[in-house]
C-alpha positions as CSV (number, residue, x, y, z in Angstrom):
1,X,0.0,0.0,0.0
2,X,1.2,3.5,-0.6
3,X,0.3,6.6,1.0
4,X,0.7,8.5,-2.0
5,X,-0.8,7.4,-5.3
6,X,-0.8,10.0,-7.4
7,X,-2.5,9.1,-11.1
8,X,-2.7,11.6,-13.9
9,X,-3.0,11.4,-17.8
10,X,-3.4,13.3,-21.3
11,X,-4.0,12.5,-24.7
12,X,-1.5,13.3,-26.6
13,X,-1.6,14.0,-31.0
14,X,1.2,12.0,-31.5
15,X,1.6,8.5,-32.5
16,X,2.7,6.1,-29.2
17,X,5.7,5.2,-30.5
18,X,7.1,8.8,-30.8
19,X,5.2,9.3,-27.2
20,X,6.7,6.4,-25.5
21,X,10.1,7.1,-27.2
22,X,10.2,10.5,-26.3
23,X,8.3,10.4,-22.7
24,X,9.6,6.8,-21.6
25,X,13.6,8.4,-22.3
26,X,15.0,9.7,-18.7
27,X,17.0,12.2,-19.6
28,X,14.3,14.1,-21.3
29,X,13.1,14.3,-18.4
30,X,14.7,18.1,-17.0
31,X,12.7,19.5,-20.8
32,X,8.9,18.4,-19.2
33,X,9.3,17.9,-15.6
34,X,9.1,21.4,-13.7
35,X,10.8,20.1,-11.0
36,X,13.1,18.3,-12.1
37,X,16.4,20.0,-13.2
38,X,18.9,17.0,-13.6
39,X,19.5,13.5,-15.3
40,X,22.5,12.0,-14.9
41,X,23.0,8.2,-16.0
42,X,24.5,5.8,-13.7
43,X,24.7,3.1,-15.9
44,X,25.0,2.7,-20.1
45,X,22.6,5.5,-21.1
46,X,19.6,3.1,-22.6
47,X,16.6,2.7,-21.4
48,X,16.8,-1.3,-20.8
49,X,15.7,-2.9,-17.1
50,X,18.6,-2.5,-14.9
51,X,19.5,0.8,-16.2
52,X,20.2,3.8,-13.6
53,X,19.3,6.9,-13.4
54,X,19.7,10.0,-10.5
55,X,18.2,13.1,-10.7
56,X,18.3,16.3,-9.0
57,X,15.0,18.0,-8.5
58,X,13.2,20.1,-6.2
59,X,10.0,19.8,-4.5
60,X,8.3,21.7,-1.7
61,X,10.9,24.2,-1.7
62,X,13.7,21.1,-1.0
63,X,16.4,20.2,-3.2
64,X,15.6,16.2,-3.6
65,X,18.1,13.9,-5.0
66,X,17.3,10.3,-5.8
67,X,17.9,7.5,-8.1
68,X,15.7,5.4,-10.3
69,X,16.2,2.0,-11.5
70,X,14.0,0.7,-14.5
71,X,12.8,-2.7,-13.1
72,X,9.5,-2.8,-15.9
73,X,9.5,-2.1,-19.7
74,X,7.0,-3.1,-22.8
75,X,8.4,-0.8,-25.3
76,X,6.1,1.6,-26.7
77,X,3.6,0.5,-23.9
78,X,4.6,0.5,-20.6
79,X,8.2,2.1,-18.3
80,X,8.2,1.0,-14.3
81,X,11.1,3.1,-12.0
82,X,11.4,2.7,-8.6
83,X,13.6,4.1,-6.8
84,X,16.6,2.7,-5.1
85,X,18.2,5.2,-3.1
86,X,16.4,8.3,-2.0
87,X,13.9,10.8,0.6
88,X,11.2,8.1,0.2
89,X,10.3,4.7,-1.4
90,X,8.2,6.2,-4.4
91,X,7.7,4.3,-8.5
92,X,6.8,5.8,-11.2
93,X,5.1,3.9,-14.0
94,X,4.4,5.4,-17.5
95,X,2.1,4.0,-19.5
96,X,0.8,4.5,-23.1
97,X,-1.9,3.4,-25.3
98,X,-3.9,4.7,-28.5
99,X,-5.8,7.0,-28.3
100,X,-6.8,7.0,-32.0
101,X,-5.3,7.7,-35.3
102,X,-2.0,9.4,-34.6
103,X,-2.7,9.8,-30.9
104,X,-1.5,8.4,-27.5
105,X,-3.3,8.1,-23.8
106,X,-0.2,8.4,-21.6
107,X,-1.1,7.7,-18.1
108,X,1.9,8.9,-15.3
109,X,1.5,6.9,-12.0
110,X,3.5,7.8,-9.0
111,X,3.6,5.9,-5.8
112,X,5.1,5.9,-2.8
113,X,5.3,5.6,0.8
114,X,7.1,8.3,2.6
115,X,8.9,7.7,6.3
116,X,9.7,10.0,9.3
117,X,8.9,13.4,8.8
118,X,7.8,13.3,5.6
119,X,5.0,11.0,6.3
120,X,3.0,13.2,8.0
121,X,3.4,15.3,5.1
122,X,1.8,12.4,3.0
123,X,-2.1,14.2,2.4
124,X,0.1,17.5,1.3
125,X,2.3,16.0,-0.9
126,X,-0.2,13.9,-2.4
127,X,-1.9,17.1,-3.6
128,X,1.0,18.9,-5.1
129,X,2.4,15.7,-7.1
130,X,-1.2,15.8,-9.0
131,X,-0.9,19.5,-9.3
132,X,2.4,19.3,-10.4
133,X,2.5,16.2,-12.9
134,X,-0.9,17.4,-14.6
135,X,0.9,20.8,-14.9
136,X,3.8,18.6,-16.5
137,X,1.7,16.4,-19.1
138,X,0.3,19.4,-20.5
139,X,3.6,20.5,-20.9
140,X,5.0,17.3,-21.8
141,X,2.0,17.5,-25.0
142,X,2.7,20.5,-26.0
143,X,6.6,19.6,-26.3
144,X,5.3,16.6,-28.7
145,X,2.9,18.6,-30.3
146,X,5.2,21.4,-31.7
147,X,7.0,20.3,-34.7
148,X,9.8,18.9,-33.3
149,X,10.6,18.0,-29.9
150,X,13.4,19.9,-27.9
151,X,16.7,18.2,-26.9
152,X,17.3,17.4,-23.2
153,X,19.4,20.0,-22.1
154,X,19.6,18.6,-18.3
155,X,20.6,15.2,-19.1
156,X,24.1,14.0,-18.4
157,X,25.9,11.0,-19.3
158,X,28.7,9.4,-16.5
């Protein structure tokens, strides 16, 4: 069970593989997340299970860092990360389905179950994740809807 389950999701006017591609890569990640502002590949830089990935972000006025491992992936329809080292226990699962011709339903899960301190913080948190990743879908389609996507300008590789 997790205290926060946070569920949001957008149709985007893209076809899923360019979605999936684009959304499902990590170090794109700093272009659509607003609170994330770093990438940085701990392993071979390819999405694959296994792979590793940190990231700097900030969240409630906090500077979070944390690393992700990809432990799920269906290409083009589904990206599980958990995280391995971090504030709190949390995964984040992506997943992407038509939506019609030439357009994806992506659906961003995150969950997690926070300890000490920040548990008690758990109701409050909950609400600005959804605030904050419906904010970043919207962004995140109108990235994919503009002619061509932007490069990842936060992502580093070791």
């Amino acid at each position: 069970m997790a205290d926060v389950d946070v569920v949001s999701e957008i149709v985007i006017q893209r076809p899923r593989a360019v979605v999936a591609a684009w959304a499902g890569d990590p170090a794109n990640a700093p272009t659509w997340y607003v609170n994330i502002q770093q990438a940085v590949w701990e392993t071979e830089p390819r999405v694959a299970v296994g792979a590793r990935i940190a990231f700097v972000a900030r969240f409630l006025g906090r500077e979070l860092r944390y690393t992700y491992e990809i432990v799920d992936l269906d290409p083009g329809a589904r990206l599980v990360m958990r995280t391995a080292q971090g504030p709190f226990p949390m995964q984040t699962t992506y997943t992407w389905e038509d939506a019609g011709p030439d357009a994806t339903r992506m659906t961003l899960r995150n969950q997690g179950r926070p300890t000490g301190f920040s548990a008690i913080l758990a109701p409050l948190m909950a609400t600005m994740m959804q605030r904050a990743t419906d904010a970043d879908l919207v962004r995140l389609r109108a990235l994919l809807e503009a002619d061509r996507p932007p490069s990842a300008p936060g992502a580093h590789t070791p």
